[in-house]
C-alpha positions as CSV (number, residue, x, y, z in Angstrom):
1,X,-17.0,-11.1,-11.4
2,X,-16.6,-14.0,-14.2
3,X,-14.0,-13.3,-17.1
4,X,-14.2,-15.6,-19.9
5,X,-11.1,-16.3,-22.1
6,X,-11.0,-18.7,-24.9
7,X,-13.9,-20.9,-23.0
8,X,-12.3,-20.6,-19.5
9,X,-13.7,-18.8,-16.8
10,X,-11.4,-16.6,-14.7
11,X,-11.9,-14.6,-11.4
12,X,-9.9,-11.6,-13.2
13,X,-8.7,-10.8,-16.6
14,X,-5.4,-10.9,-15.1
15,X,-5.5,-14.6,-14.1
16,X,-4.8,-15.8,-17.9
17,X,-2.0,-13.8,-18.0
18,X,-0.7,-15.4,-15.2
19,X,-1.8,-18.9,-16.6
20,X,0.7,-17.8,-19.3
21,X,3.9,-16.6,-17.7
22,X,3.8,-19.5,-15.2
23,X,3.2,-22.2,-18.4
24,X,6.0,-20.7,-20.1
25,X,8.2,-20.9,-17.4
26,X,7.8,-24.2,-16.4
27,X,7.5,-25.9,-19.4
28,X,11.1,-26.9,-19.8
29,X,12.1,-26.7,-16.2
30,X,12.9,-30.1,-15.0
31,X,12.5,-29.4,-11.0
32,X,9.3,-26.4,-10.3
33,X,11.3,-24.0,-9.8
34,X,10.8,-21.9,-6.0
35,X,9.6,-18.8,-7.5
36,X,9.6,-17.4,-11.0
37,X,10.0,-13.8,-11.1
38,X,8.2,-11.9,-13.8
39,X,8.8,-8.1,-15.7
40,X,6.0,-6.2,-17.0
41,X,7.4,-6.9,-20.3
42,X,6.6,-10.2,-19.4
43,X,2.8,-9.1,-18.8
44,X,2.6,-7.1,-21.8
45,X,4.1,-10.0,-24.0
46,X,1.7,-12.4,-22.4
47,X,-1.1,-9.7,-22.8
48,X,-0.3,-9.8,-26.8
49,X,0.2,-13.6,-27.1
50,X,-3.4,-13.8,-25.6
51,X,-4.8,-11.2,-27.3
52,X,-5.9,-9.4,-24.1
53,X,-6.5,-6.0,-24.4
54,X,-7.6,-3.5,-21.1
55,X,-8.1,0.0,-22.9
56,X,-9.4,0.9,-19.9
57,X,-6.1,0.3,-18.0
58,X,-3.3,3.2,-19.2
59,X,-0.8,1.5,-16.8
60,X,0.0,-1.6,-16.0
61,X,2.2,-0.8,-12.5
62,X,-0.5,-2.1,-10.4
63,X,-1.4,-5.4,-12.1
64,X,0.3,-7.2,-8.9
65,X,-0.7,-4.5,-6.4
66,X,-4.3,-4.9,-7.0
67,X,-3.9,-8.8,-6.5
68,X,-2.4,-8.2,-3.9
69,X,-4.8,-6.4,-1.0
70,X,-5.1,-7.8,2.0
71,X,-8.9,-9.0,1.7
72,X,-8.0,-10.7,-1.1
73,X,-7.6,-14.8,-1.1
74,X,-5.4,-16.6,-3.0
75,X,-8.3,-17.2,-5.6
76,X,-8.5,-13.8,-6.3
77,X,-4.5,-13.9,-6.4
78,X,-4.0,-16.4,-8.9
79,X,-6.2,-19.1,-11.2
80,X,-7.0,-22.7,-9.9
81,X,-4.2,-23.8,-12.6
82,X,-1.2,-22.1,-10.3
83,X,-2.5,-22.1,-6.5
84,X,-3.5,-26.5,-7.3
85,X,0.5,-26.8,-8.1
86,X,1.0,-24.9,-4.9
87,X,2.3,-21.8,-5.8
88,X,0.8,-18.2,-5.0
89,X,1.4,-14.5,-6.1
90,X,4.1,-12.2,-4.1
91,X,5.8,-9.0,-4.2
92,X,9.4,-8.5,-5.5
93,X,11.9,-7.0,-3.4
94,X,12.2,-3.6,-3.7
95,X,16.0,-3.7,-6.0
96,X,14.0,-5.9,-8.3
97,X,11.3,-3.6,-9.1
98,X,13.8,-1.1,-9.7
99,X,15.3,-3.7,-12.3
100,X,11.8,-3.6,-14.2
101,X,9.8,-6.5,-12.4
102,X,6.4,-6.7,-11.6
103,X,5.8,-9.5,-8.7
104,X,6.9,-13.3,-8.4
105,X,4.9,-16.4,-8.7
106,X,6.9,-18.3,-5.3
107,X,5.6,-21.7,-3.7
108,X,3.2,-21.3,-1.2
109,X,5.3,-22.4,2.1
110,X,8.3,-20.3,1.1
111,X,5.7,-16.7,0.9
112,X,7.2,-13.8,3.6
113,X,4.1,-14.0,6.4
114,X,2.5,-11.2,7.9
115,X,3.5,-8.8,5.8
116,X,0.8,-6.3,6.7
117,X,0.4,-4.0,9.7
118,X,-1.9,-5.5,12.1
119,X,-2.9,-2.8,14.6
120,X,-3.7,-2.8,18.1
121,X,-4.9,-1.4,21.0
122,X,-3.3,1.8,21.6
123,X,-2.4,3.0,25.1
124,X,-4.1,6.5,26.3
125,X,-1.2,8.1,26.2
126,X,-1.1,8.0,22.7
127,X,-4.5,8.9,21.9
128,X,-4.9,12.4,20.7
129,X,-8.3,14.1,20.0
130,X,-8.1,16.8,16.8
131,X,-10.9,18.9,16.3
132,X,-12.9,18.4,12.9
133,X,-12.0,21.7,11.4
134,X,-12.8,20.4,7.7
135,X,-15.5,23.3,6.3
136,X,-18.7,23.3,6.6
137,X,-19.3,23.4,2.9
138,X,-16.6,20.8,2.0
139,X,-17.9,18.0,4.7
140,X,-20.9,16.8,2.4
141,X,-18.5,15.6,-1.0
142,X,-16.1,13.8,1.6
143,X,-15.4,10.3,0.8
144,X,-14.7,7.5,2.9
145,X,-11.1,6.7,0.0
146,X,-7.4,7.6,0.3
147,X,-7.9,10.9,-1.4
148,X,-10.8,12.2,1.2
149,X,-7.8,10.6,4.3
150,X,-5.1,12.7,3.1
151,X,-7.2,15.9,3.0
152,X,-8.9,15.7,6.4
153,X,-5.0,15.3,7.9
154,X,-4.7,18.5,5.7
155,X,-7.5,20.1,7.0
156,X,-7.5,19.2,10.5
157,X,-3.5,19.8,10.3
158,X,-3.4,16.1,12.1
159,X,0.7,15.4,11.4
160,X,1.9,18.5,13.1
161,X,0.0,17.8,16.2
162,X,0.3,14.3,16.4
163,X,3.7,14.4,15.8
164,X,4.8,17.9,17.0
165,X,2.4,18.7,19.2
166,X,3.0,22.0,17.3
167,X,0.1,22.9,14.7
168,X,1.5,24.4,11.4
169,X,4.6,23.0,11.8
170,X,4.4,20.0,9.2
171,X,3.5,20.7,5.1
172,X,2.3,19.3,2.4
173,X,4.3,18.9,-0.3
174,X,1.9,17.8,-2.8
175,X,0.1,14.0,-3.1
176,X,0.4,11.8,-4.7
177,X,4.2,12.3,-5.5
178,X,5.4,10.2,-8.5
179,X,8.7,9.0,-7.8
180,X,9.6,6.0,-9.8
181,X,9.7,3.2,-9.4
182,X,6.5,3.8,-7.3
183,X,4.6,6.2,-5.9
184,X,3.7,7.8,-2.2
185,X,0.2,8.3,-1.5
186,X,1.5,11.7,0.1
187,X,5.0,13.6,1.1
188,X,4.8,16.4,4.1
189,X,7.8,18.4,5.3
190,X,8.5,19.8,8.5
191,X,11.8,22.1,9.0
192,X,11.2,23.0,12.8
193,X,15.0,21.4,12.7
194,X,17.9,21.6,10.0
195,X,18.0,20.2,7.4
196,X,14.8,19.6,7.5
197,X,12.0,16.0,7.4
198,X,10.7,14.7,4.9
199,X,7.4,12.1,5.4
200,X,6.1,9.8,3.2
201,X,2.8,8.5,3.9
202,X,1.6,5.4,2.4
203,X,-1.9,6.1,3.0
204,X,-5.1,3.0,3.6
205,X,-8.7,3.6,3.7
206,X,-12.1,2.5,4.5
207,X,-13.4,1.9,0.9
208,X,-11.3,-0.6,0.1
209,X,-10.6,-2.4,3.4
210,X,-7.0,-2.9,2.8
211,X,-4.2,-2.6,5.3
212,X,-0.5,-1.3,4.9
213,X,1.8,-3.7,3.6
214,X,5.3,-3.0,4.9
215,X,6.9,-3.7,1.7
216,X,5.2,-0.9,0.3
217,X,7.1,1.7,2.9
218,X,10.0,0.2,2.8
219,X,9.5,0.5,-1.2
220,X,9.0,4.4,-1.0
221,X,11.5,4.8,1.5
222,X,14.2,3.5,-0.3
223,X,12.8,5.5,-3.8
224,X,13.0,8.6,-1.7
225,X,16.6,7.9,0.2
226,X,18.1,7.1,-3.2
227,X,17.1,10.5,-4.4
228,X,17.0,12.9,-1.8
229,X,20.4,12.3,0.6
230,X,20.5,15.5,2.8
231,X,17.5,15.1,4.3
232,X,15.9,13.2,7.3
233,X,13.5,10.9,6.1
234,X,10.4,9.2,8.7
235,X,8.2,6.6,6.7
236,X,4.5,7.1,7.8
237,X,1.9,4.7,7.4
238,X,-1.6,6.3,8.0
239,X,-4.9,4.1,8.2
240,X,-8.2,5.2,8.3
241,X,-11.0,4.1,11.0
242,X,-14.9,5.6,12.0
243,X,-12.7,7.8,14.9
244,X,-10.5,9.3,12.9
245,X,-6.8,7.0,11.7
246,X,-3.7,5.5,13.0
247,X,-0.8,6.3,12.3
248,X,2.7,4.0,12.6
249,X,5.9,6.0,12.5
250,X,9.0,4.5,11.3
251,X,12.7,5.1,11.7
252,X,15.7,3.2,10.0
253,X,17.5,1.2,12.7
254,X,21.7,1.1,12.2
255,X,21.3,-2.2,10.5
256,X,19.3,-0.7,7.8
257,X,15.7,-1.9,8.4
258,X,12.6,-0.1,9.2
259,X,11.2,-0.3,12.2
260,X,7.9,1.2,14.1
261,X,8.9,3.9,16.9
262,X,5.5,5.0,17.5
263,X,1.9,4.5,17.2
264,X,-0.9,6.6,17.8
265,X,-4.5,6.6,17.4
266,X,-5.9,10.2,16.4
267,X,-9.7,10.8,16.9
268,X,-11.3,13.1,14.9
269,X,-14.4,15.3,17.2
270,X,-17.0,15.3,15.3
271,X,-15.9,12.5,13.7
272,X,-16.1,12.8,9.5
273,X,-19.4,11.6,8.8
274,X,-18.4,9.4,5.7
275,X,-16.7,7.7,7.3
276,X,-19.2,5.9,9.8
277,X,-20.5,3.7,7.0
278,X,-17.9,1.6,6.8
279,X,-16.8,-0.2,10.1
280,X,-14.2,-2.7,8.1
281,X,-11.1,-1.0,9.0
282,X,-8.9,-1.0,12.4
283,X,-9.3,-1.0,16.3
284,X,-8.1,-5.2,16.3
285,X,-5.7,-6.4,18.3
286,X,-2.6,-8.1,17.2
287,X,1.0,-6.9,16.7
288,X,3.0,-3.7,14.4
């Protein structure tokens, strides 16, 4: 996809906007500066100095997180302009996007590495099989997106007996659940014990061949632990695959970072048929 601004030829609509906050803030800066953090008033003021309009668009919250998938290069990140003076586009920590910012434009050897969830093989004993109990008359409007993930886990009641080993025993809240600064894909709760679990799943499917990016559970779980104190609180991250999904579970270690406990792999019997035309997700090996 070509987008054409004032004779220029961009990958995105967003990369002129970009063009624009990083001109501006190196204009008068002596020594490139290591990253230049930017606000989403920042966007919108560079969206009206350009003239830029996306009516289409009714939020701007995701104008980094799109850039930001995991099959995405660094040409889709940012223009030719920014990546040739060897910068490229990041996340901001989660205390900044709190603070109103959108992402950071950082040099390119100074970018966090592997921030995304690489799975891998999982041992037998942490393969489950769930039966497909998704109904008959739902199974043909199935997609293969986020949406269709979190309601086969509903269906098929996947958390409780991955987890549990207990069916019924874990609930849905409700997804997505707006909490903000962000959002989680979905929320289940489980009070088998007092006071109770909460989970937030940050959720990753086969239509767009993107991966969990850590920063994005750590980002929920800190939304949720700053407004819900009195509860336990396991991050999930949940990916889909042909067989069925993984699933990482997290836990907060006594230095305060996240951590993966457990993995599994569930496997769906039948498997969802939607979800065999797509083999671009999972199964590779490498390390959580």
């Amino acid at each position: 996809m070509v987008y054409i601004h004032n004779g220029k030829r961009y990958r995105s609509y967003k990369h002129p906007i970009l063009e624009y906050i990083f001109n501006k803030a190196v204009e008068n800066s002596p020594v490139p500066p290591d990253e230049i953090p930017f606000t989403y008033e920042n966007i919108r003021q560079a969206m009206a100095a350009l003239q830029i309009k996306r009516d289409s668009q009714a939020s701007i919250s995701n104008f980094v997180i799109d850039l930001l998938r995991k099959a995405n290069t660094i040409e889709q990140r940012v223009p030719d302009t920014i990546s040739q003076q060897g910068y490229d586009l990041d996340r901001m920590p989660e205390r900044k996007v709190r603070e109103g910012y959108a992402g950071r434009l950082v040099r390119i050897e100074l970018k966090a590495r592997d921030p995304w969830i690489i799975w891998q093989e999982i041992p037998d004993e942490d393969v489950i099989t769930v039966l497909n109990t998704v109904p008959e008359s739902v199974k043909p409007y199935l997609g293969n997106d986020e949406g269709a993930l979190l309601s086969v886990m509903d269906y098929c009641d996947i958390l409780s007996q991955a987890l549990n080993d207990a069916p019924g025993t874990i609930k849905r809240v409700q997804h997505p659940k707006k909490w903000q600064p962000g959002e989680v894909d979905g929320l289940y709760f489980c009070d088998a014990e007092e006071p109770g679990i909460l989970y937030p799943v940050e959720a990753k499917a086969l239509s767009t061949g993107d991966s969990v990016n850590r920063a994005q559970i750590e980002g929920a779980y800190q939304t949720i632990k700053n407004k819900i104190s009195d509860t336990k609180i396991i991050p999930l991250a949940v990916q889909m695959i042909p067989e069925g999904m993984f699933i990482a579970v997290f836990e907060e270690t006594p230095e305060g970072s996240l951590v993966i406990t457990r993995s599994l792999k569930v496997k769906i019997e039948p498997p969802i048929q939607s979800w065999q035309k797509s083999k671009r997700a999972g199964g590779k090996s490498g390390n959580l």
